[in-house]
C-alpha positions as protocol buffer text, in pm:
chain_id: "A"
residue {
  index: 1
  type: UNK
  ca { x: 16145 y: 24557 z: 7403 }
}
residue {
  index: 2
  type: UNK
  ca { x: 15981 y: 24820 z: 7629 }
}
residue {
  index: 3
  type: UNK
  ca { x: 15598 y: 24850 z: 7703 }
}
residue {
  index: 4
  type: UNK
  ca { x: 15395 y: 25092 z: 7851 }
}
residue {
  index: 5
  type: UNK
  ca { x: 15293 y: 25133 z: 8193 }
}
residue {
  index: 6
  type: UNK
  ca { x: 15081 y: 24819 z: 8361 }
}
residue {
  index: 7
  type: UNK
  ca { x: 14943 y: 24682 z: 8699 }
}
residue {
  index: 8
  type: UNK
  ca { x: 14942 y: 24341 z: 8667 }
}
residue {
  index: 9
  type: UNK
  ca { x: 14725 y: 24148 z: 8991 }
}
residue {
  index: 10
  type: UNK
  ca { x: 14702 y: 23758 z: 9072 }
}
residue {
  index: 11
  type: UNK
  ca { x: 14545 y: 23559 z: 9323 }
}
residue {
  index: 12
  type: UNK
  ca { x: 14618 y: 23239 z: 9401 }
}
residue {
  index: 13
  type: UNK
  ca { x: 14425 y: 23011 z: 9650 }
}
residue {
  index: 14
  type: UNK
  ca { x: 14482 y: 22665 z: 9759 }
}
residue {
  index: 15
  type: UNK
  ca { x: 14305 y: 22422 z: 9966 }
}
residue {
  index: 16
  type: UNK
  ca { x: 14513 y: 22431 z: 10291 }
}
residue {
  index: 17
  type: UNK
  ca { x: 14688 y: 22732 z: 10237 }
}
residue {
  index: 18
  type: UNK
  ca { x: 14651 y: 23133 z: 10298 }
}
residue {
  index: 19
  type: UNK
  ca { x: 14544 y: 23345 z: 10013 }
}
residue {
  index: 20
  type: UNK
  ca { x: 14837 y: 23495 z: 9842 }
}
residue {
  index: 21
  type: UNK
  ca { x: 14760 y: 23820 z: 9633 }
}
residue {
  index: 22
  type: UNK
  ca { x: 15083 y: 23941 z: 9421 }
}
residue {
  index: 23
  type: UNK
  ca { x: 15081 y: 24316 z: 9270 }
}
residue {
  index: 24
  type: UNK
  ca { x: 15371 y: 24421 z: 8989 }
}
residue {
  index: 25
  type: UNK
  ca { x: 15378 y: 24815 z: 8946 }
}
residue {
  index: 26
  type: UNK
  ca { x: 15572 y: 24847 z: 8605 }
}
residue {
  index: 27
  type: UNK
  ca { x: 15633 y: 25211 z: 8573 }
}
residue {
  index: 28
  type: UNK
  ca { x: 15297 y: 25329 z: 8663 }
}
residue {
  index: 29
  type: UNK
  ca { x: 15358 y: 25443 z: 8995 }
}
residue {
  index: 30
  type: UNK
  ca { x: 15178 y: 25774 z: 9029 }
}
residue {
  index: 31
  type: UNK
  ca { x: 15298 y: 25881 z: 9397 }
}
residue {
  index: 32
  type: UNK
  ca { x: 15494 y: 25678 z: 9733 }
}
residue {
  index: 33
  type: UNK
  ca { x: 15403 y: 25879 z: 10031 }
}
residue {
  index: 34
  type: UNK
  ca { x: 15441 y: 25750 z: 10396 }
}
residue {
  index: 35
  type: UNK
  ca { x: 15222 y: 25928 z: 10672 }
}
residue {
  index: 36
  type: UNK
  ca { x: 15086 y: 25839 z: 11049 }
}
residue {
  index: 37
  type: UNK
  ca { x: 14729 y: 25847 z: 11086 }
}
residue {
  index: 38
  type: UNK
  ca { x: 14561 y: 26017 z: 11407 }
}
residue {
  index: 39
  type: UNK
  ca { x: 14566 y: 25674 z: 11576 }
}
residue {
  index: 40
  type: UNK
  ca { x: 14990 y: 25728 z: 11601 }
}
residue {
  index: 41
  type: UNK
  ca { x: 15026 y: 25420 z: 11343 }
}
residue {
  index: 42
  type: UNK
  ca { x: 15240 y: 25459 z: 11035 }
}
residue {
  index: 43
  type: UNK
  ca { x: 15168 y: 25372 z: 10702 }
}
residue {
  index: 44
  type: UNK
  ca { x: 15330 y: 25338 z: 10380 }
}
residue {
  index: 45
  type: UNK
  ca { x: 15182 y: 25338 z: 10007 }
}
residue {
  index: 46
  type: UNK
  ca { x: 15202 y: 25341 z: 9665 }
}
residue {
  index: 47
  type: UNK
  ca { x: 14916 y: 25460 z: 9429 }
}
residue {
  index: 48
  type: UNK
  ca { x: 14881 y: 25392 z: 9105 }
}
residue {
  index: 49
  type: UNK
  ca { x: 14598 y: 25466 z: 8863 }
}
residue {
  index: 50
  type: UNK
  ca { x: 14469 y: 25114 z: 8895 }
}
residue {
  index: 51
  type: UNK
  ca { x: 14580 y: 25005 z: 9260 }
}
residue {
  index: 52
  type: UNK
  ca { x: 14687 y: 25121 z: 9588 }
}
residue {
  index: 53
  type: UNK
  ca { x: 14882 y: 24923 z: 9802 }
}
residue {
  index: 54
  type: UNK
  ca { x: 14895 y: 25000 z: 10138 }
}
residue {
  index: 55
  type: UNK
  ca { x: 15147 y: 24879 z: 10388 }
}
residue {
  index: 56
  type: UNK
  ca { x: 15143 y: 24931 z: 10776 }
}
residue {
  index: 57
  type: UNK
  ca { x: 15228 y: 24739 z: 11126 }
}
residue {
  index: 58
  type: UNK
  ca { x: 15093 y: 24460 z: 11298 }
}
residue {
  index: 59
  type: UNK
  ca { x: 14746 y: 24450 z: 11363 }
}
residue {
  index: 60
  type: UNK
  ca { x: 14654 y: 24830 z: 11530 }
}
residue {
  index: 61
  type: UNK
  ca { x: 14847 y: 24753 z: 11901 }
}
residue {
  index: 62
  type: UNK
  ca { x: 15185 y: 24880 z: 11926 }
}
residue {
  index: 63
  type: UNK
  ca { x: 15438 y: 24888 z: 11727 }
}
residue {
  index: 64
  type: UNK
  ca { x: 15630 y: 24565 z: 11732 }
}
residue {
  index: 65
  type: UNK
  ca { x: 16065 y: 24481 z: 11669 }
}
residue {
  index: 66
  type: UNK
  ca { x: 15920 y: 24264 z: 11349 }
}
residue {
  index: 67
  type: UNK
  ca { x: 15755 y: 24591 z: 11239 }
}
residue {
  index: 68
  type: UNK
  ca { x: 16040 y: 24776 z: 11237 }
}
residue {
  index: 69
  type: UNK
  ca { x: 16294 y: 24471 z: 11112 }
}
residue {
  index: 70
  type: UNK
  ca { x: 16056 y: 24498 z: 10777 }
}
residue {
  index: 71
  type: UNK
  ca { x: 16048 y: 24899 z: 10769 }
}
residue {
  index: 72
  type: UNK
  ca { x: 16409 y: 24879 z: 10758 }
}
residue {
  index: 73
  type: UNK
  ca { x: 16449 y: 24618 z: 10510 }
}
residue {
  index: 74
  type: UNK
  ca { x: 16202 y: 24879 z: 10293 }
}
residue {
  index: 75
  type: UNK
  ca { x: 16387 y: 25158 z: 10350 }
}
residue {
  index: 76
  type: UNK
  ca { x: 16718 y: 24898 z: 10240 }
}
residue {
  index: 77
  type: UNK
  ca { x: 16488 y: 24792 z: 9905 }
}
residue {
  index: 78
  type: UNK
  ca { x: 16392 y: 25133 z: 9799 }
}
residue {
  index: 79
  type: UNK
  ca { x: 16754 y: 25279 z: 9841 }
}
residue {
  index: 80
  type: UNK
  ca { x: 16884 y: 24959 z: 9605 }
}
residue {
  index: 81
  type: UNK
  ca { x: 16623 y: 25049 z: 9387 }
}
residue {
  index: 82
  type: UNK
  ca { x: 16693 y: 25422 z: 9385 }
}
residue {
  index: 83
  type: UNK
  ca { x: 17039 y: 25404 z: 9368 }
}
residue {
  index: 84
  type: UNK
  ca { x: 17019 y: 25112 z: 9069 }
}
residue {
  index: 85
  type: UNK
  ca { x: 16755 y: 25331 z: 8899 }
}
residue {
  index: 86
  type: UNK
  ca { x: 17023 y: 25625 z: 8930 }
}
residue {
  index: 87
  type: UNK
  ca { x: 17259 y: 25414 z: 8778 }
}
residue {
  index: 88
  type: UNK
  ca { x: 17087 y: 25279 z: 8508 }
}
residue {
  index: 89
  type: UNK
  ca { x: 16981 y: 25627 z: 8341 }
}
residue {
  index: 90
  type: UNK
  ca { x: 17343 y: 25777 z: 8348 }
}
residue {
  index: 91
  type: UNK
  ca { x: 17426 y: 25455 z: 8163 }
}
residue {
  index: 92
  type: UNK
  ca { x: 17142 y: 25525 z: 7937 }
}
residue {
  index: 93
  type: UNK
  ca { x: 17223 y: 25918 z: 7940 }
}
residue {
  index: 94
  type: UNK
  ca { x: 17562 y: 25816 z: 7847 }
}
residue {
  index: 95
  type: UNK
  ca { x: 17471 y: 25567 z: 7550 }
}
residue {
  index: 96
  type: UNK
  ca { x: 17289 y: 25829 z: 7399 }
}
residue {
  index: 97
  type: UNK
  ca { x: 17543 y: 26083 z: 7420 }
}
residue {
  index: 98
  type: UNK
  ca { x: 17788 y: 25842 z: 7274 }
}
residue {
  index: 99
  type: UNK
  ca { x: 17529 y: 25757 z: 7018 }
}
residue {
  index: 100
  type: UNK
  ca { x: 17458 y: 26184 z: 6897 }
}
């Protein structure tokens, strides 16, 4: 069944524990753009009507080998996702040709 375009935002907080915010884009993703501010530290987000989410390195010191171990594993996610979404619509594509 599809839906339309939502943000959906929880927060969950437990005696003990650290905060732990969760965001799900679905489809609403107005713009992914990755820049380096003035300071020389990059940045990375995705805007939405209702959110932003911002993601960027350790702290504002330099930039660390954990930093870039989970900028690669981004740039690894967002090609799976690309590539999946890529396949997915020529399978659609293709259903409705085969449908016509």
């Amino acid at each position: 069944m599809a839906q339309g375009p939502c943000t959906h935002v929880s927060m969950s907080i437990d005696p003990g524990q650290h905060p732990r915010i969760g965001i799900s884009f679905c489809a609403s993703i107005n713009r992914a753009r990755a820049r380096v501010l003035e300071s020389g530290r990059p940045y990375l987000v995705l805007e939405s009507d209702e959110a932003d989410v911002t993601v960027s390195t350790t702290g504002a010191g330099p930039i660390t080998a954990e930093d870039l171990d989970i900028a690669r594993q981004i740039f690894n996610a967002a090609a799976r996702y690309l590539a999946d979404c890529e396949r997915i619509h020529a399978e659609q594509a293709q259903a409705c040709d085969s449908a016509a």
